[in-house]
C-alpha positions in Angstrom: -8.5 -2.7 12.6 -8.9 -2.2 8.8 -11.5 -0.7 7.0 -14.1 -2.2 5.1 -12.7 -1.5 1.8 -16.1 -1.2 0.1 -16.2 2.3 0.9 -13.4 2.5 -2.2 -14.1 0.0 -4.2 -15.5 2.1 -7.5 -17.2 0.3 -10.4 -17.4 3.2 -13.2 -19.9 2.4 -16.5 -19.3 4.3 -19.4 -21.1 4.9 -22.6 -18.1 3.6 -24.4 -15.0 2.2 -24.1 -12.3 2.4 -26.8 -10.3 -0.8 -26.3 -9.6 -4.0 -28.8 -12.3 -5.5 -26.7 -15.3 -3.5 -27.4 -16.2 -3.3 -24.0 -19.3 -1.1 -23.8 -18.6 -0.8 -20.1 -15.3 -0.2 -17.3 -15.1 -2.3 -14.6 -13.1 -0.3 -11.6 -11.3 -1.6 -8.3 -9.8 0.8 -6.0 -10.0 3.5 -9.5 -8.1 0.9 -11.4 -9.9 0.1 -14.2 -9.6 -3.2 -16.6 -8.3 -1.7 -19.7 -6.5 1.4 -18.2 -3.0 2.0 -19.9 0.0 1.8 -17.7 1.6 4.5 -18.7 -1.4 6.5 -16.6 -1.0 4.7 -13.7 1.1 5.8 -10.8 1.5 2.8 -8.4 4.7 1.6 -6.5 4.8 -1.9 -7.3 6.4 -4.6 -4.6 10.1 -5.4 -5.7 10.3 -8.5 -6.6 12.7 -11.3 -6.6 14.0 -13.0 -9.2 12.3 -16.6 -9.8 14.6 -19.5 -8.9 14.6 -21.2 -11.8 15.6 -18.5 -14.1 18.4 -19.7 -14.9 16.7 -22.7 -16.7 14.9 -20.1 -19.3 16.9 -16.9 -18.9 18.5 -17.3 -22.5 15.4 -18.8 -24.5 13.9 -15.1 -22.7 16.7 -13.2 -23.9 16.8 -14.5 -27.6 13.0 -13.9 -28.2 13.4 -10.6 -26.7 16.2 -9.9 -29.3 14.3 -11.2 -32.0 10.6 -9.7 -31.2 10.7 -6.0 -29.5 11.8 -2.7 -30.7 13.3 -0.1 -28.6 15.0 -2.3 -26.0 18.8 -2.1 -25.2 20.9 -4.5 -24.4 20.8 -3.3 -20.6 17.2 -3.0 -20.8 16.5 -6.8 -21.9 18.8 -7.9 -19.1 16.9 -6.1 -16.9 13.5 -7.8 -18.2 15.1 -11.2 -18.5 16.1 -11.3 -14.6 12.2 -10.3 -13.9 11.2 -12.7 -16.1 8.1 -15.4 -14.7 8.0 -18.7 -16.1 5.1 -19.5 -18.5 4.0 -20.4 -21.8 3.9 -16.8 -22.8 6.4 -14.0 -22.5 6.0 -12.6 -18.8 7.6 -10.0 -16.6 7.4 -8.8 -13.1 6.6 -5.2 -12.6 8.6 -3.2 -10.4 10.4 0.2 -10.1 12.9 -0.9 -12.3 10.5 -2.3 -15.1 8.3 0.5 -14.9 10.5 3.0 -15.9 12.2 1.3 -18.9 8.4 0.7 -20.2 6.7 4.3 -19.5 10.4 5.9 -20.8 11.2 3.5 -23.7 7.7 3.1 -25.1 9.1 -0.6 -26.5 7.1 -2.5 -28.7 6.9 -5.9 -28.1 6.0 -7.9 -31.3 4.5 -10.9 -29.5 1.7 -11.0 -26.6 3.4 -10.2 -23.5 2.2 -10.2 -20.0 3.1 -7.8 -16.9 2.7 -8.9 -13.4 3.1 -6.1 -10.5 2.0 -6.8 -6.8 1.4 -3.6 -4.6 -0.6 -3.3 -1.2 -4.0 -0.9 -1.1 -4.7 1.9 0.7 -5.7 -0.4 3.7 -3.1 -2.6 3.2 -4.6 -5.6 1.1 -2.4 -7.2 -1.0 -3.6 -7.0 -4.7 -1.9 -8.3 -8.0 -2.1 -6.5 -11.2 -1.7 -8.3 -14.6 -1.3 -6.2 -17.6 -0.8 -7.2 -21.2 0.1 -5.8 -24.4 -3.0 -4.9 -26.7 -1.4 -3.0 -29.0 1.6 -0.8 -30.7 2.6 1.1 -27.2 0.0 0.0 -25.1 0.0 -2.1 -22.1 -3.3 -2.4 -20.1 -4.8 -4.0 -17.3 -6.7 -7.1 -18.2 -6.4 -8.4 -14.5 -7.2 -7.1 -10.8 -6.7 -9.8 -8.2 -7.4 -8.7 -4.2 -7.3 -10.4 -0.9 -8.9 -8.8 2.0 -6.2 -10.0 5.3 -7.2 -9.5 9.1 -11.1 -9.5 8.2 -12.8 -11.5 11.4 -16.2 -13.4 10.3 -18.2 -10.5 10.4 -16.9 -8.1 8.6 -15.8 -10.9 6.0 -19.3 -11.3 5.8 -20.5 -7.8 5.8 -18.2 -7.1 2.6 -18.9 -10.2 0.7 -22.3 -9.0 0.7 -21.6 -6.0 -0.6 -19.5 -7.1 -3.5 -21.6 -9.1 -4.6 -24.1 -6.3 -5.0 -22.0 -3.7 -6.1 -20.2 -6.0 -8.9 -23.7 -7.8 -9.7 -24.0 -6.4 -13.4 -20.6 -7.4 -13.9 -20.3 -11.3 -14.2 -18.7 -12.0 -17.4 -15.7 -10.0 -15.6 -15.9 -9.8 -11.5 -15.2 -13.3 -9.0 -15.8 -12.8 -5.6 -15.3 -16.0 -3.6 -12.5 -17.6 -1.4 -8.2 -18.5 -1.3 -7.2 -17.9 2.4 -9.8 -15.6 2.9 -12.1 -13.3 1.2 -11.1 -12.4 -2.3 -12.0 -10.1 -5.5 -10.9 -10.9 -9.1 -11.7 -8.6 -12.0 -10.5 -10.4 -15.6 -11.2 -8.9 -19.1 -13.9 -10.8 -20.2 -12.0 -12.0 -23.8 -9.2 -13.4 -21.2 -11.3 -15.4 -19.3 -13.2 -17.0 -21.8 -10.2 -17.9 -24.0 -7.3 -18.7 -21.3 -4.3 -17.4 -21.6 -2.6 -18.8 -24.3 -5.3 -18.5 -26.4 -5.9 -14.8 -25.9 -1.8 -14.1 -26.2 -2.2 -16.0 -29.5 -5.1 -14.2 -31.0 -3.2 -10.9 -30.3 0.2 -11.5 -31.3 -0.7 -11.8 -34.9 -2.5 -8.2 -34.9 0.6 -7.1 -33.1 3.2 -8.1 -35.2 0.8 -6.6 -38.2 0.7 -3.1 -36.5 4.6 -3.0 -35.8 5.3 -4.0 -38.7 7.5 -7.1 -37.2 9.2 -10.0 -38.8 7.9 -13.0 -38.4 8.7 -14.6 -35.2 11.3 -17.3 -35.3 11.1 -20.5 -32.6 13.8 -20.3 -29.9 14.4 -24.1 -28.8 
């Protein structure tokens, strides 16, 4: 039987934060932190397969890619094109592969750009990470999503309880409620309260300022 996984979940406060956020305070899951940097992180994500309907966006992906990062090769954006998500915003699925062309490469990506990696905790929950570029070389967390599998009603119960106390302070950024079973959501704060497009939009300008990128031209 698993665990109750409260006896890892960590919610570290700090007397500052340095992040585009101004968060006076870190919000921890497991030691993974909203904000942390992925470059400091040393997870084996879930591979994942490609999504079925690539084909219908693969190339609008692989022009804005041409057109809006910096460091990329050609075999790199073909990598990041077949893991690419469908949504409004650019996105990619973390894996291996992924991982190591964006910790090696360092790319800059000149417009908002989401990361998506799925990996299973040290009791075997599955849990999603979303990460997002903030800024020139950096890709944080902004997202911590967890489901707690096998729990019978007790033990549910027993670890709702104390979720809800442990992450009490932390509203604005913590959800504990219910999708097939217990669940634990931690969101950057700016994220939630904007939605995503509107937060991707609010950061692409500043990003495209800091790399010193062209301005970015409409693929149809």
């Amino acid at each position: 039987m698993k665990k109750l996984a409260s006896s890892f979940l960590i919610v570290c406060v700090a007397l500052s934060i340095p992040s585009y956020a101004q968060q006076m305070k870190e919000v921890c899951l497991d030691g993974l932190c909203l904000g942390t940097e992925l470059h400091n992180i040393n997870l084996q994500f879930t591979k994942q397969q490609p999504d079925p309907n690539l084909p219908l966006f693969a190339e609008a992906v692989r022009q804005k890619l041409l057109k809006q990062t910096k460091g990329l090769d050609t075999g790199d954006i073909n990598v990041f094109v077949r893991h690419s998500l469908p949504s409004s915003e650019l996105s990619f699925a973390l894996d291996n592969e992924t991982v190591e062309i964006l910790k090696k490469k360092r790319p800059i990506f000149c417009e908002f750009s989401f990361f998506v990696g799925a990996f299973n905790s040290r009791s075997g929950y599955p849990t999603r990470a979303t990460f997002g570029t903030t800024g020139k070389h950096k890709i944080e967390i902004l997202k911590l999503e967890r489901w707690f599998e096998g729990l019978n009603k007790v033990e549910q119960d027993s670890l709702e309880d104390e979720l809800r106390k442990r992450y009490a302070k932390f509203r604005d950024e913590v959800d504990v409620g219910y999708d097939n079973g217990l669940t634990i959501t931690l969101v950057n704060s700016k994220l939630r309260n904007e939605g995503e497009m509107d937060f991707a939009k609010s950061l692409t300008g500043s990003l495209s300022k800091e790399a010193g990128c062209r301005k970015s031209v409409a693929v149809d």
